[in-house]
N, C-alpha and C positions, 0 to 999 in steps of 0.2 A: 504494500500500500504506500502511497504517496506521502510523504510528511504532509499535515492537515495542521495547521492554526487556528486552534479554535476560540472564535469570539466569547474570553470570559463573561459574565455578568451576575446578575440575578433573577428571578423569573418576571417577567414584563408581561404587564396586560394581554389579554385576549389579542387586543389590537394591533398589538406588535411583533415584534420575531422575541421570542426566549429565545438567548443564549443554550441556557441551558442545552435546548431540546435540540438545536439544530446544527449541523455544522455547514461551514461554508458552502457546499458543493448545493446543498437543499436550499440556500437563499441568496442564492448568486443576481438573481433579478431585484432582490430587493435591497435597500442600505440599511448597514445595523446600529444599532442602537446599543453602547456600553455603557455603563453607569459607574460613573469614582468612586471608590471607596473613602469612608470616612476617613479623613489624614490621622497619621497615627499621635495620642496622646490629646483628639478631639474629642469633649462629646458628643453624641447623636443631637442631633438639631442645633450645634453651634450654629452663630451667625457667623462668625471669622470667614468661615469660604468665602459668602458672598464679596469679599473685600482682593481677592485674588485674581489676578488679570486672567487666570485659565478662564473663567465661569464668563467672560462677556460673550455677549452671541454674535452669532456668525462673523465669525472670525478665524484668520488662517490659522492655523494650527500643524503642529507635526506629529505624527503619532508611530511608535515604535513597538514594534511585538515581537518577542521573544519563544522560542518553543526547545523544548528539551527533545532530540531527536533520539530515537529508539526505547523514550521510555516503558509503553505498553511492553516492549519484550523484557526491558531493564526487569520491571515487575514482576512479571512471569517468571524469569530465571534466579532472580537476586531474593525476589519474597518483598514484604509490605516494609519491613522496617528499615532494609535499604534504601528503598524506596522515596521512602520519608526522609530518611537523612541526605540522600540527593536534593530532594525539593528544598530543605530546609536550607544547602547550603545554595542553593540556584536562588534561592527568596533575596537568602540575605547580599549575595552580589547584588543583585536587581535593583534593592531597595540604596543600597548603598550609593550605587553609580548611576542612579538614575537623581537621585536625592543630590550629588555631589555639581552634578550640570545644569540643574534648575529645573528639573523636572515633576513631574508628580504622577506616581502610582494610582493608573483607574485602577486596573484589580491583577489579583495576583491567584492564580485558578491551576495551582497545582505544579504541572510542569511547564505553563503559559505564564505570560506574562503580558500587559499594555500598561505601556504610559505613555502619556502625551507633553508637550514642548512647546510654549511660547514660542521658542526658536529653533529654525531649522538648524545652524549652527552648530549651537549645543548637545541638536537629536544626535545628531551624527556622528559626533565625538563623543556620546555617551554609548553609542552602537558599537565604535571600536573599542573605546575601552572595557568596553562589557566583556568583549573577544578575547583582549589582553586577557581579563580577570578567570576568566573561565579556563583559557586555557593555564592561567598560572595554579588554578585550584585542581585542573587535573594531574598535572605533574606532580602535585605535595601529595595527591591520592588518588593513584591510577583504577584503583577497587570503585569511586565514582566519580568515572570522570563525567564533566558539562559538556557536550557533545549537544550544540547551540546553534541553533538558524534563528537568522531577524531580518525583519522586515522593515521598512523604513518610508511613508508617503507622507506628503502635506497638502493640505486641500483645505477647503472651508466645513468646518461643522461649527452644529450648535449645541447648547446643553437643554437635555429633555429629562425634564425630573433627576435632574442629578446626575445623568448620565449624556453620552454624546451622540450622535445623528451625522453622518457624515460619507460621501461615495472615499475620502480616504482613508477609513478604519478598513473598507473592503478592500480596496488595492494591496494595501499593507499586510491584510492580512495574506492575503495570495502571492505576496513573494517574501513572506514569511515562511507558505509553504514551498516557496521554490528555492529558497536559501537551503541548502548545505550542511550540514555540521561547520561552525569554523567561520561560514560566509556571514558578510550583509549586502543584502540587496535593498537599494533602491531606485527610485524615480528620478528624471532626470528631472522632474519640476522641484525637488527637495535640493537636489545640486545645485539647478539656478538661482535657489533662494540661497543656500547658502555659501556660493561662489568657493573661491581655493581655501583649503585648510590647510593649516601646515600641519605636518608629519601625516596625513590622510594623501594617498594617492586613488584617482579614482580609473576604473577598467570597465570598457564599454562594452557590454553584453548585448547588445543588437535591443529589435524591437519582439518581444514576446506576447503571443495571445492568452488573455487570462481567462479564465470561466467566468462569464456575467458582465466581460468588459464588451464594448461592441469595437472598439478600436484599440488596434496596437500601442500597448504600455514599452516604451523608451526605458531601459533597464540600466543599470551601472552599477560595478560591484565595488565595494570602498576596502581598501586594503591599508596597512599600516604602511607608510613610506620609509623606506631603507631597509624594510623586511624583508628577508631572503624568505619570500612565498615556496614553502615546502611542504606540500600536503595539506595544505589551508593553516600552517603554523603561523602564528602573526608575532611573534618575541622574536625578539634582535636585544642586541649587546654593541653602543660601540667600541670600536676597536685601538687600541693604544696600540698604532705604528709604528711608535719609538722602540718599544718593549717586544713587539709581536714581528717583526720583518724578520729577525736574526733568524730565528728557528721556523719560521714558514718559508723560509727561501732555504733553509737545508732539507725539510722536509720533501719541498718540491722537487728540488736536485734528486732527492732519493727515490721519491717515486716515479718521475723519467728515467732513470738508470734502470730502475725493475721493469718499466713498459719496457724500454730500449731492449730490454736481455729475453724479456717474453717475447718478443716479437720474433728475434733471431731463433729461441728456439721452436716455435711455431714451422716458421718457415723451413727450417733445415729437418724437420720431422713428418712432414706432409708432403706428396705426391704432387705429379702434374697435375690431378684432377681437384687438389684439395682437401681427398681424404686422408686419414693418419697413412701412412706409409706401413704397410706389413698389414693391414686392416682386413683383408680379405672383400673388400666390400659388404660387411655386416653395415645396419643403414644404424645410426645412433645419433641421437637429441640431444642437446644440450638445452636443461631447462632448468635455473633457479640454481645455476655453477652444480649442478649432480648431472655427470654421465649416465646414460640408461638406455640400455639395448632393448628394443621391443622388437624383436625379430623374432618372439616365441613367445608373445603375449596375449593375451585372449581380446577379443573387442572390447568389453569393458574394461580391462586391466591398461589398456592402452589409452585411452579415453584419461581414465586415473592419473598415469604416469605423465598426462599433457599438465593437467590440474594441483598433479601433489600436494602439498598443504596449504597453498596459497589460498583457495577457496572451500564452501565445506556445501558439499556434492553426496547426491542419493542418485542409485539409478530410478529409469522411470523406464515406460514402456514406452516404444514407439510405435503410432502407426501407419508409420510411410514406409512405402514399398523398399526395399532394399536396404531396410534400415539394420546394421546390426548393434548394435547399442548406443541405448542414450543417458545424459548425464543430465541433471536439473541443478543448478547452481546459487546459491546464494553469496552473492559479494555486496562491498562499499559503491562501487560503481561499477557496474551497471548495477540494479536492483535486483534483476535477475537476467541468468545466462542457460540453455541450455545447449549442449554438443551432440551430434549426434554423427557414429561409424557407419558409414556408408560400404557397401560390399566394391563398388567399383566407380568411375568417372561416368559412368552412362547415368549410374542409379541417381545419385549425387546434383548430376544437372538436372536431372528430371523432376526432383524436389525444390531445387533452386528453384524451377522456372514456374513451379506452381508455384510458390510463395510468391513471387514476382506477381504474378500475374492476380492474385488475391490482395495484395497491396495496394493493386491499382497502379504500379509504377511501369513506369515507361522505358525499358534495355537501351541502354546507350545514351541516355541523356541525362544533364543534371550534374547533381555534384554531392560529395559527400566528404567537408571539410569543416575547419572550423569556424569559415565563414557561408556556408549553404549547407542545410541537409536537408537533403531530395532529392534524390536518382539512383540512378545504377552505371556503376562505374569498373575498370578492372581495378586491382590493385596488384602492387609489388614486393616483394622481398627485398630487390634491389635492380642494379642496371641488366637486362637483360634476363631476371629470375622471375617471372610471371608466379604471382602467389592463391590467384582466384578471380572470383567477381563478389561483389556486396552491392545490398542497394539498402538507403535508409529514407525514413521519412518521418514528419511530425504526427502526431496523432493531438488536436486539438479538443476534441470529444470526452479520451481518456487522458488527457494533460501529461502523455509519455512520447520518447522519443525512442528510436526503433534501427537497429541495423542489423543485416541479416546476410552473412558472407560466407565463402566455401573456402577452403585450405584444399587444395588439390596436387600440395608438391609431392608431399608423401602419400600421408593416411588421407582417406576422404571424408572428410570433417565438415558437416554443415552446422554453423552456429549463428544462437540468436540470441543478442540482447534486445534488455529495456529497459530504461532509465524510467524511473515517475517524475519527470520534470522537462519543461521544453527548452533547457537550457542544453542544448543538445554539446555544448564545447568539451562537457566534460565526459563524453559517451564520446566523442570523437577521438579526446588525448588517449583515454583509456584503450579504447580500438585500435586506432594507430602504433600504439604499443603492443599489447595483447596476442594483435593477430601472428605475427611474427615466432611465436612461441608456442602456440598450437599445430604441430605439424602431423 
């Protein structure tokens, strides 16, 4: 399932959408309505709010939401009390750094989070540093880590019994659920208001279609600047050059020496064809730095030995004609993968080209990068190493994106991802990689 944001609140009149009851995908036509929580250390019916520039009506506004990604499985696995001691410790960042940029806590709904922002400014620099903070709280305790998508838009609402009314609580909420573990996404009408930030770098994610939007929402991901972006990591250190050159430029010297002497022995121990020398032409993979002959492997066992630990795979049955075993996948990216051994190249293409043609996609045209996805294209191994055909496309109905390719150098491997999000870049990088190593 899709990462889901769902609109905290309390239960609201007949007349309106309950939070409670609905999640986004069920009220996508209509705008929701959230309600503030009392501020902490108020009584119930102070007058003090009304005296806060949040409460005047229709006015811009920025509002930020928060979602702890994989908690329903966290739950299931971990039990209730871990559970709670994550949320407790997701509150208390929230509350802290939301509190610290002038913000204020409408409500705090478990693994969710909203609050809203006078300032676009402030929103945004409270969304990265939220990133910082979570990532700093998984490191001191990897048992629960904050594994964090936010959402980020500004628009005009108003306060409706206490609560808000606005088409930007919905936008927000929807690339809430398109964020990431790690990301923030938003609007680029939230970036115009709040022009350059410093230490905030921003990366343009193209234009995406949202559920209930009728037009393309302009997207932009906000990154920490000087941050070596490594798996969505946003902590950086800098660097004392005075102190750090000596021993990073002998390090380097050393590890040019060992590539330079791998190379020579590579070279001097491999054939004109590129196989080890003395190999007998046994056909062997290198996958994840482990050698592995699959020259006496069963279909499933072969299947396995593409996959080894990196993903966590059940078989499943298949039923396309020629199929001899198939593999069901759960990863980070893609959502989900499954592989499936093909007895020969006839069988192989013949499944390709029904999936093709169930797609609706069009052979030979299009593109499938990380700047277009849609079409059917070949791909390569390298210059002259033809590695198959894939074709991908958006699915706007189920808010996933889709790519579906053959590995035809060795094994006959049809596989298929699907991302839940139409941010299709990162089912691209991950493919681009990937494919290469399924052989």
């Amino acid at each position: 399932m899709a990462p889901q944001c769902v609109p905290p609140g309390t239960p609201a009149p007949a007349s309106r959408i309950s939070p409670f009851s609905h999640r986004l995908g069920k009220v996508s036509s209509r705008r929701l309505d959230w309600r503030i929580d009392t501020p902490i250390g108020e009584p119930e019916g102070s007058g003090e709010r009304e005296k806060d520039p949040l409460v005047s009506e229709a006015e811009v506004r920025t509002f930020l939401i928060a979602d702890i990604r994989g908690y329903t499985r966290f739950t299931a696995e971990r039990g209730d009390e871990a559970a709670a001691r994550l949320v407790a410790r997701f509150t208390s960042v929230v509350r802290e750094t939301v509190g610290t940029r002038g913000g204020a806590i409408v409500e705090m709904r478990g693994d969710e989070a909203l609050a809203v922002f006078t300032s676009a400014r402030q929103a945004l620099r409270a969304a990265v540093e939220l990133q910082v903070r979570f990532e700093d709280e998984s490191r001191e305790d990897p048992d629960l880590a904050l594994n964090v998508g936010i959402g980020v838009d500004s628009g005009e609402a108003v306060r409706i019994d206490g609560g808000f009314r606005g088409a930007a609580l919905n936008i927000a909420a929807r690339l809430c659920g398109l964020a990431h573990a790690g990301e923030v996404i938003a609007t680029d009408s939230v970036v115009h208001l709040a022009g350059r930030l410093e230490g905030i770098r921003y990366v343009d994610r193209g234009r995406v279609h949202l559920k209930g939007i009728s037009e393309p929402i302009h997207i932009l991901e906000l990154r920490r600047e000087l941050s070596p972006v490594h798996g969505g990591s946003w902590s950086w250190r800098p660097l004392d050059w005075s102190k750090a050159l000596g021993w990073r430029l002998a390090v380097g010297v050393c590890v040019l020496a060992a590539a330079t002497a791998g190379v020579v022995v590579l070279l001097t121990t491999r054939g004109p064809s590129g196989n080890a020398a003395g190999s007998g032409g046994t056909q062997k993979t290198e996958t994840r730095g482990m050698t592995m002959q699959k020259k006496n492997l069963s279909p499933s066992e072969h299947l396995r030995a593409d996959v080894q630990d990196r993903w966590s795979c059940h078989s499943v049955k298949s039923t396309l004609a020629g199929a001899l075993a198939s593999l069901s996948c759960r990863t980070d990216v893609p959502d989900r993968l499954q592989l499936t051994l093909f007895r020969n190249k006839r069988e192989i293409q013949r499944a390709y080209a029904s999936a093709l043609q169930r797609a609706g996609i069009r052979g030979g045209h299009g593109n499938c990068s990380a700047n277009a996805w849609g079409g059917e294209v070949g791909w390569f191994h390298g210059v002259g190493e033809p590695g198959g055909r894939a074709f991908c496309y958006l699915s706007e109905a189920k808010q996933r994106a889709y790519v579906t390719w053959t590995s035809v150098a060795g094994a006959k491997i049809l596989a298929v991802a699907e991302l839940d999000s139409l941010l299709h870049q990162r089912l691209f990088y991950w493919w681009a990689h990937v494919r290469h190593d399924i052989l």
